[in-house]
C-alpha positions in Angstrom: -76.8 -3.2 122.9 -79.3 -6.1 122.7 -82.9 -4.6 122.3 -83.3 -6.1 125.7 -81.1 -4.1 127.8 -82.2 -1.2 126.1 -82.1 1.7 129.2 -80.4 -1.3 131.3 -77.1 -2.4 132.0 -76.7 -5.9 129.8 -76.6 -8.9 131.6 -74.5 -11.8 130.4 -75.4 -15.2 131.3 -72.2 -17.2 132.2 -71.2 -20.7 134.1 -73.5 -24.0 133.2 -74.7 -23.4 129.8 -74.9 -26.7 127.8 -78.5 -26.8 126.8 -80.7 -24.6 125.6 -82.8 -25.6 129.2 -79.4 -23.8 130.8 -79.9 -20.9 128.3 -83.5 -20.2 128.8 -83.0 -20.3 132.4 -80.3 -17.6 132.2 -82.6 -15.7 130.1 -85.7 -15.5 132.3 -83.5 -14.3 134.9 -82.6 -11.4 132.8 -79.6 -12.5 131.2 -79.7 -10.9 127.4 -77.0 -12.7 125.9 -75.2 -16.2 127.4 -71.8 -17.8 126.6 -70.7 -21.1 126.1 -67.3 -22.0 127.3 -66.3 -25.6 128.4 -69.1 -27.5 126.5 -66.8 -26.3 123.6 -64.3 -29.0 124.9 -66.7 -31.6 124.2 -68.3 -30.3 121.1 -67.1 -27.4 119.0 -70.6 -26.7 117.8 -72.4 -27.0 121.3 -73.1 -23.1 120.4 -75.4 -24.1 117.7 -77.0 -26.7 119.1 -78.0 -24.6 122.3 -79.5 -22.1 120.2 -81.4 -24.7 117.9 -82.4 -25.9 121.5 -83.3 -22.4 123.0 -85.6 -21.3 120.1 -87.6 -24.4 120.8 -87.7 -24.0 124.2 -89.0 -20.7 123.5 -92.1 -22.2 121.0 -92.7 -24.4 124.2 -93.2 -22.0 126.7 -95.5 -19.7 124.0 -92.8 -16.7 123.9 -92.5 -15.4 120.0 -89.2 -13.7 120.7 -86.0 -13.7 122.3 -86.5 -10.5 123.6 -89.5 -11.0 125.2 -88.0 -13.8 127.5 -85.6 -11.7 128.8 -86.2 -11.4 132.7 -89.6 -12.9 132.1 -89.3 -14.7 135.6 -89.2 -11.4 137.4 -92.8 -9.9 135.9 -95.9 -10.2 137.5 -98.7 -11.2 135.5 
């Protein structure tokens, strides 16, 4: 179980992802994984480029880890 859902039922983001943008969004929700389906059609290795594109989205926005964006929309600071 990602260390995420730890104590939670995981939460798999699904529908839309292309970009690591679609990813992260996903993500702050409280998705802790995401799949990538039809942008396969187009390129076979969207998958990498998403992830390449969600780790610097993640530097961006000042979050260290994976982790620690998961469901980061739905705290209060």
């Amino acid at each position: 179980m990602p260390a995420g859902a730890v104590g939670r039922v995981p939460i798999l983001g699904m529908g839309g992802i292309a970009s690591g943008r679609d990813a992260l969004e996903f993500v702050l929700a409280g998705a802790s994984g995401v799949a990538v389906g039809t942008a396969l059609f187009n390129d076979p290795s969207a998958p990498l480029g998403i992830r390449d594109d969600l780790r610097a989205a993640l530097a961006v926005h000042g979050i260290g880890a994976f982790e620690d964006a998961i469901g980061r929309a739905h705290r209060t600071v």
